[in-house]
N, C-alpha and C positions, 0 to 999 in steps of 0.2 A: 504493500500500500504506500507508504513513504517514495519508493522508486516511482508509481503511478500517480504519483500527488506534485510529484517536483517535476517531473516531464511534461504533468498536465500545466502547470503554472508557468513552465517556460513557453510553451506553446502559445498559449493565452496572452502570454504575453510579446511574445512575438508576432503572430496574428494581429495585436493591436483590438482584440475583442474590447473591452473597456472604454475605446474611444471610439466605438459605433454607437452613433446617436440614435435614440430608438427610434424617430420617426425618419433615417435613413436607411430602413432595412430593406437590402435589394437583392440583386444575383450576385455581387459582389461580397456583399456582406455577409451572403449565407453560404459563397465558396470560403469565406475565413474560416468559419464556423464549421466549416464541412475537415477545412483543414486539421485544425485544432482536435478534432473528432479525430480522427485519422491517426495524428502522432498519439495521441491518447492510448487510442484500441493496440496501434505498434508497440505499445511501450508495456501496455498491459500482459501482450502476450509474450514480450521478451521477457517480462518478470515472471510470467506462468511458467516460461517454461526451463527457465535456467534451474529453479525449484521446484521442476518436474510435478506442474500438479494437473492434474486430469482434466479433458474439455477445454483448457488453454485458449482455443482457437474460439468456440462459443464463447465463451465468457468476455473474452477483449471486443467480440462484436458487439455484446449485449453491452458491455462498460460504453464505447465509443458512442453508439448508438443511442443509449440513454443521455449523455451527455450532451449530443446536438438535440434531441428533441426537445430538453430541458432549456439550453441556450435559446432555441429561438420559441420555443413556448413561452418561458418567463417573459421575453421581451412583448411576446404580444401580450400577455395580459395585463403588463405594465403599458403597452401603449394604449391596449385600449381603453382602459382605468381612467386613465391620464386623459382620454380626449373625451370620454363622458363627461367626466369631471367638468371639463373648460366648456364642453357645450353647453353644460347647465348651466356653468357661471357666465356664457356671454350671449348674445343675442346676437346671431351670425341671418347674413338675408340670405335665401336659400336662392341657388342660383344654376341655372341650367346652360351646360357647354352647347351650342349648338353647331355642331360635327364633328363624329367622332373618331377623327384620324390624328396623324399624329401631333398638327397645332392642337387639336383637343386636347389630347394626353397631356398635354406637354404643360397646357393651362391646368388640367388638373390637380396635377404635383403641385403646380406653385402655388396652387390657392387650399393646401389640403392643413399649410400652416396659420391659414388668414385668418388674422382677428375679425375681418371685416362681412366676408362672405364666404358661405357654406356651397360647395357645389352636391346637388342631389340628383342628378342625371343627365345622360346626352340624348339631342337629339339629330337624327340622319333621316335624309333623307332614304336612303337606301333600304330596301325591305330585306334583304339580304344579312344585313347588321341590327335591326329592328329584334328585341329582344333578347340579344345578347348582354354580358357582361362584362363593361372595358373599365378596366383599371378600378373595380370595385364599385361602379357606378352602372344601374340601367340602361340600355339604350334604346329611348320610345320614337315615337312616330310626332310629327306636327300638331297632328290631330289629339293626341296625349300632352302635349304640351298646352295647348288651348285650355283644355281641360282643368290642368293644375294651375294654369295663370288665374284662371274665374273662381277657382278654390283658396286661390293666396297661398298656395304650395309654392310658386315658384314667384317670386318677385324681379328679380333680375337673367335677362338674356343677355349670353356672350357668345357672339360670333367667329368661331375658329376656322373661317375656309376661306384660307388664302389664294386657292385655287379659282375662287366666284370673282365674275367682272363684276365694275360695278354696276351693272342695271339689275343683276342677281342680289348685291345685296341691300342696296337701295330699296329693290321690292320687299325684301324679307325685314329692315327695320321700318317701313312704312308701314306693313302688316303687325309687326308686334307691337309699335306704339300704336295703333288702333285699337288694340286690347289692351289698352294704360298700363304697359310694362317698362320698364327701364332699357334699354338696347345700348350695348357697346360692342364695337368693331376691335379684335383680338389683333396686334401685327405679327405678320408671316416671322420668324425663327430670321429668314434675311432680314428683312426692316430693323428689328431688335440690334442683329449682328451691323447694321450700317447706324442706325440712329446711336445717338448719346442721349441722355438722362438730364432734366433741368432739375435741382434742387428733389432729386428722387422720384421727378413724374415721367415716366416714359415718351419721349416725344410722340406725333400722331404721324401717319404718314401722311406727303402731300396727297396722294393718288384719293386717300378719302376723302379727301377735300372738296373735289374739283368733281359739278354735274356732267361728267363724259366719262368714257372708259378711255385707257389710257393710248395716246396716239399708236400701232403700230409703223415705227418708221426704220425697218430692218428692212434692207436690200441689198442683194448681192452685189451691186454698183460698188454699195462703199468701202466692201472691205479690197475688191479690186487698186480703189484710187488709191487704197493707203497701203497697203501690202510693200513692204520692202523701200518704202522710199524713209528720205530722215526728212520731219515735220517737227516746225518750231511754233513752239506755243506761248504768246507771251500771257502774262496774267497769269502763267501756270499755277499760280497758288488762290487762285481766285475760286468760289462756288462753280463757275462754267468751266474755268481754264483746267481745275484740278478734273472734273468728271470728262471734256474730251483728251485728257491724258488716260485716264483709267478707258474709256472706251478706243483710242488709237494702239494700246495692249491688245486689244481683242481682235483689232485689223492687222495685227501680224505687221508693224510696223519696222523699219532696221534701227533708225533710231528717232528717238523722242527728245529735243531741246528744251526743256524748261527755261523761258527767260521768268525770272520775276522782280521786282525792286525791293520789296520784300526779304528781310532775310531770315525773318523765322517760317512764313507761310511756304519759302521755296526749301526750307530744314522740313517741315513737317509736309509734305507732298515727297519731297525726297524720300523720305521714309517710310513713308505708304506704301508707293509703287515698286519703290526698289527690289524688294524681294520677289513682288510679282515679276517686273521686268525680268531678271536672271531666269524663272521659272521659263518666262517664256522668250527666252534669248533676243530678247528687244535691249539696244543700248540707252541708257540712261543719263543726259547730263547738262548738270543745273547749271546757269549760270547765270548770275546775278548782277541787274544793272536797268537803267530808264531806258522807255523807248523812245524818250526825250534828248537822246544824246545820242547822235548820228555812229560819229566814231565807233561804240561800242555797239552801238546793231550792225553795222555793215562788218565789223568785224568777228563776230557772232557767226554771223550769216555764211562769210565766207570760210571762217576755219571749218566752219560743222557740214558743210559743202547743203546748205539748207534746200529743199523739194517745194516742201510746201510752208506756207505761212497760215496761221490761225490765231488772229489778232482779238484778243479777250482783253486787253488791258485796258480799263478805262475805271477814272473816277463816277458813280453811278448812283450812288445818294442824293435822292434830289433837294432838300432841305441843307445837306451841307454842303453840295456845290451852289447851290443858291448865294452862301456866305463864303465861297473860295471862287470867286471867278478865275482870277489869273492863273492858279492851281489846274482847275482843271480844263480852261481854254489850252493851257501846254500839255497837258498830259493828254488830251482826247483828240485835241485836233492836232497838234503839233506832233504832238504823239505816232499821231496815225502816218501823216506827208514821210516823216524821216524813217519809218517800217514801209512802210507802202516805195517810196525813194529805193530806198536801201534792195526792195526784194526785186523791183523791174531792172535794177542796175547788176544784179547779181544773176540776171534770166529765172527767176525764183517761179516756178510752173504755175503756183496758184495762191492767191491771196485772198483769203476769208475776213471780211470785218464781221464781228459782231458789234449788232446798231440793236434800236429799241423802238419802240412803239411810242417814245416821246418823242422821237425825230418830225413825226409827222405834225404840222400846224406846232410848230415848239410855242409851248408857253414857260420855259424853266429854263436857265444857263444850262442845263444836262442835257436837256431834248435838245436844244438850238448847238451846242457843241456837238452832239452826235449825229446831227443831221449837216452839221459844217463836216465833219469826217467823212459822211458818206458824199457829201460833194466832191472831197478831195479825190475817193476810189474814182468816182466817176470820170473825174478830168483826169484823171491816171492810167483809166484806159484808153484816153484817145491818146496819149504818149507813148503807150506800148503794143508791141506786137507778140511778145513771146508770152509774160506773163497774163494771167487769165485773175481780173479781178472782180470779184463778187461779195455779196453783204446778204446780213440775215438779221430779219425785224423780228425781236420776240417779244413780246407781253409780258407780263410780271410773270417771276419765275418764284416758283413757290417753296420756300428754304434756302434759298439762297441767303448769303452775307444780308443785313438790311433790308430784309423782305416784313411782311406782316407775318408771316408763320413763328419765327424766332421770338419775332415781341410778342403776339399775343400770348404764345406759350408760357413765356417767361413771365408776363404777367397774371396769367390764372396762377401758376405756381405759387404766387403768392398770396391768392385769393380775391386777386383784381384789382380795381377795375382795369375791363379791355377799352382801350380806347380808340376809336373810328374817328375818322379826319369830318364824315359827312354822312348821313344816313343813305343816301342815295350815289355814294361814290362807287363807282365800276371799273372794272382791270380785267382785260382779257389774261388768264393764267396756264400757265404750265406747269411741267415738273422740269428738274435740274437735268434727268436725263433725256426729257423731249428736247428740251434745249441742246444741247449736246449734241444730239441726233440730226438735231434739224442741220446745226452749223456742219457735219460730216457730210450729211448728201450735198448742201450746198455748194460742197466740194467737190464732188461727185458729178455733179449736174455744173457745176457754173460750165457756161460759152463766154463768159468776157461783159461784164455791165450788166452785170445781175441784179435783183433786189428779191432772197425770198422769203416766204414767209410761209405760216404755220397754220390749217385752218382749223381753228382752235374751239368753234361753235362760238357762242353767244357770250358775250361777256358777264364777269359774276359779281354781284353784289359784294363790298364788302366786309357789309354788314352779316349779310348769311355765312360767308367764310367765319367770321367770329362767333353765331352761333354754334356753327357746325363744331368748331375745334371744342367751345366748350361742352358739348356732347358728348363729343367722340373721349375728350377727358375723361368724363366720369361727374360733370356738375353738370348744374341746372343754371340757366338762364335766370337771374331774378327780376322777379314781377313784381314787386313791392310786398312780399310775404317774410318768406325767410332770408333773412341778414347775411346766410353762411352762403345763399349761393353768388354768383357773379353777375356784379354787374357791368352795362354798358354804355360807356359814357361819350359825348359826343363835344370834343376837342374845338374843331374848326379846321377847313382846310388852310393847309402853310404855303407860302409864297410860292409860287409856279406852277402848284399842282391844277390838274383841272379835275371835272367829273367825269370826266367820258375821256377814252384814247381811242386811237386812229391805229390801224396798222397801213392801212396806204391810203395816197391822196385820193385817188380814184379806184374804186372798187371795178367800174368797166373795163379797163384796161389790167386786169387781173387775167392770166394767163396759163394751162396748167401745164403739168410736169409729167415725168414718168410713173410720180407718186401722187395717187388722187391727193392726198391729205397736206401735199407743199405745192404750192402758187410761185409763178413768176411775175412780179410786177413791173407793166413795164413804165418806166416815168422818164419825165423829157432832162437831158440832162443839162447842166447849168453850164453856161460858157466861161471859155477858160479863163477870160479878162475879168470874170466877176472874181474864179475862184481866187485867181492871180492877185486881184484886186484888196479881196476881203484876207487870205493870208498876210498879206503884206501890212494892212492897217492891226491884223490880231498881233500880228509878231512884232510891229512895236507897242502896242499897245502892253502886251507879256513883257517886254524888255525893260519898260517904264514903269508896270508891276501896278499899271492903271487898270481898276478896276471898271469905273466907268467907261471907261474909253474901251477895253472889252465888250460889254454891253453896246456901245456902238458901234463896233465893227462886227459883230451876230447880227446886230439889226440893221446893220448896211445888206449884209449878206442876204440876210432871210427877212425880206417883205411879210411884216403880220405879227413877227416874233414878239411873246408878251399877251397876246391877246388870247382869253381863255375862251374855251366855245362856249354859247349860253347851255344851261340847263338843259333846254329841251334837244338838243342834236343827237339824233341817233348816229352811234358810233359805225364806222366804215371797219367792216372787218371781211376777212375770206368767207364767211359762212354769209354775208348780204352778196356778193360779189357776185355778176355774171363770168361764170366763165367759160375760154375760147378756148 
């Protein structure tokens, strides 16, 4: 006994049995335990049988044997003890997984510690899994769910099918808040593995944000244009610039240039991709500096022997370009000429701007700078014959740097209020990797004086955007009841912003592509003596670090600039547009 009592305690102890938490008991835990068992029964029969006692061999089975069924016996009735106990003492809302694959599971475990909610069944569509038992829980039918919601069995629904577009789940939380239930949308195991945590609330994705499902803009085009060629990306450390670096990975690119000004955003992109890149034998390499500063782009350009260009660099806050004019007149337009310069002098094949949806009728120093850059491409292609230049107009992008996703988030977090610039303010929107997407085909597709754009449907409230997210949180809108939920407060809008945006001046002259869902717009392009003209008053005006006198040479430029559309103008987007 003593020889079976110190071999069991070494075992035990080396198995690590004592720091398995009871409510971690898995396949894992009860291989230790299987282990432990094992050196046990060995150790019993080596002691049997060196002192030759009869049955040696039964008895170490029966010894080992009783010992694991004892180990994970005791533990369950110490777990289950333990969760009666805290059931009784808490008041958990009972709460139904609905699909029970492996996002379900997966929500199951994590809520099986909740203070807050009790999960008591799933439910699937599938008759096939209908009545089965996953992970210790039911799995009923729709029709059983109905059931228990009108009974107050089940108070809260959670949607685990990452799998469902949105018009799938849309219909399915329409349908359960009809039968006054609580409805939250579960993120996919990806979302989780790409999102970050504010203050311990899990971000929401944009994709449930936004009343569309999400663009498919995948064509074998693009990974052709980029396959093997070396593409420099400035901005690389931006929202846009960082995602078409991670998606020119996917195009089997030879090498990837990070320019950024940046030098922590171009360290933390660096080391994102890095390890992918090796993975997928794409060369990687950062280098750090303004597109402001001719010398260091052209020389960029030509050590890395550059293919293509994919120009993301721009200041794009519109409230603090409002208050940095000379800042971002050099960094957007100035910006653009000495890259744009740099890539036709180098024969650089193709040059992508990314432009905005404020370009058009600019009422903001950002819109009126980003639509003076796309004048610049334009008068850049009547100079060139090798390189091919093109632009890509997007709408708010939803998570990006300075978007309304991040603030809103951040401020439920802390239990509000969200604040709205206007109740009736509207932003045609995206996600980070439609944008992305869109700027690659445009690569793909440019012929030379391009403008494309995204038909993105109907532009979105965004004020519904801030109910939406605090839904999709886990709070309630307040109505003037309870104090704990969130409210929504109405600001005013800030200098430049309008109500409505534009993605092209004329919606007739909207043009399609090889992809229903990308538009070519064609618009007249400005003469070179204007462009000649308005560069040369911005660049002194920069030089003399005059702020007004900025604002005069946009508005030499751009007839209108400043003037916000009234209220009622319906906005010019691909979804009004005729097209040829």
């Amino acid at each position: 006994m003593p020889a079976v009592v110190v071999a069991g305690a070494l075992a035990v102890l080396a198995t690590a049995l004592p720091r398995i938490k009871l409510h971690a008991i898995e396949f894992r835990a009860i291989g230790r335990i299987g282990i432990a068992s094992l050196v046990i029964a060995l150790a019993t029969y080596g002691a049997e049988t060196i002192m030759r006692i009869a049955d040696a061999g039964q008895i170490a089975v029966a010894t080992g044997g009783l010992f694991f069924l004892i180990s994970i016996g005791a533990r369950m009735v110490a777990l289950f003890s333990l969760l009666a106990l805290r059931e009784h003492a808490l008041s958990r809302v009972p709460v139904a997984i609905y699909g029970a694959g492996s996002a379900g599971i997966r929500l199951a475990t994590a809520m099986q510690m909740s203070h807050d909610a009790r999960p008591v069944m799933f439910v699937d569509d599938n008759p096939q899994v209908q009545g089965t038992i996953v992970h210790g829980l039911p799995v009923r039918s729709a029709d059983a769910l109905r059931k228990m919601i009108s009974r107050k069995q089940v108070e809260r629904v959670l949607i685990a099918i990452p799998s469902a577009n949105y018009s799938r789940r849309a219909a399915l939380v329409k349908e359960l808040r009809e039968q006054k239930c609580d409805v939250q949308i579960a993120p996919s195991m990806a979302e989780l593995v790409r999102s970050k945590t504010i203050n311990g609330m899990p971000t929401v994705s944009p994709d449930s944000l936004l009343d569309r499902d999400n663009v498919d803009l995948d064509n074998p085009r693009v990974a052709r244009a980029y396959f093997d060629r070396v593409v420099m990306v400035t901005g690389a450390g931006g929202s846009i610039g960082s995602e078409l670096c991670r998606q020119l990975l996917e195009c089997g690119a030879r090498k990837i240039v990070l320019f950024e000004l940046s030098e922590y955003a171009l360290y933390q992109i660096d080391q994102e991709l890095g390890p992918l890149a090796r993975a997928a034998n794409v060369q990687l390499t950062t280098r750090l500096g303004s597109v402001a500063n001719p010398r260091r782009v052209a020389q960029v350009i030509e050590d890395e022997e550059v293919e293509i260009i994919l120009h993301a660099a721009a200041y794009k806050h519109v409230p603090l370009v409002e208050e940095n004019e000379v800042a971002a007149a050099q960094n957007n337009v100035i910006g653009t000429r000495v890259v744009a310069e740099a890539a036709a002098a180098a024969n650089v094949r193709r040059f992508i701007l990314v432009s905005t949806d404020k370009a058009v009728r600019p009422s903001s120093v950002m819109g009126a700078t980003k639509r003076m850059s796309e004048m610049v491409i334009q008068d850049m292609q009547t100079r060139s014959s090798v390189t091919k230049f093109a632009m890509v107009r997007f709408g708010n992008v939803l998570g990006s740097s300075g978007s309304v996703l991040p603030l809103f988030q951040e401020q439920i977090s802390v239990g509000g209020p969200v604040t709205v610039t206007h109740p009736d303010m509207r932003r045609f929107f995206m996600t980070i990797p439609e944008a992305a997407r869109l700027v690659l085909l445009a690569g793909a597709f440019a012929e030379g004086d391009d403008i494309f754009v995204l038909d993105m449907g109907e532009p979105v409230y965004i004020m519904d955007i801030a109910k939406r997210l605090i839904k999709l949180t886990g709070h309630r809108v307040y109505d003037g009841r309870n104090e704990n939920d969130i409210k929504i407060e109405i600001v005013g809008t800030r200098p430049g912003e309008k109500l409505v945006e534009e993605l092209v001046i004329d919606p007739a002259r909207l043009i399609s592509t090889q992809h229903e869902k990308i538009l070519r717009a064609h618009e007249d392009r400005p003469s070179p003596r204007l462009v000649t003209n308005a560069l040369r008053m911005l660049t002194d005006a920069i030089n003399e670090s005059d702020s007004a006198a900025v604002r005069a040479a946009l508005a030499e430029a751009l007839p209108g600039f400043g003037r916000v559309l009234p209220d009622n103008v319906v906005p010019f987007g691909p979804a009004q547009a005729t097209k040829r």
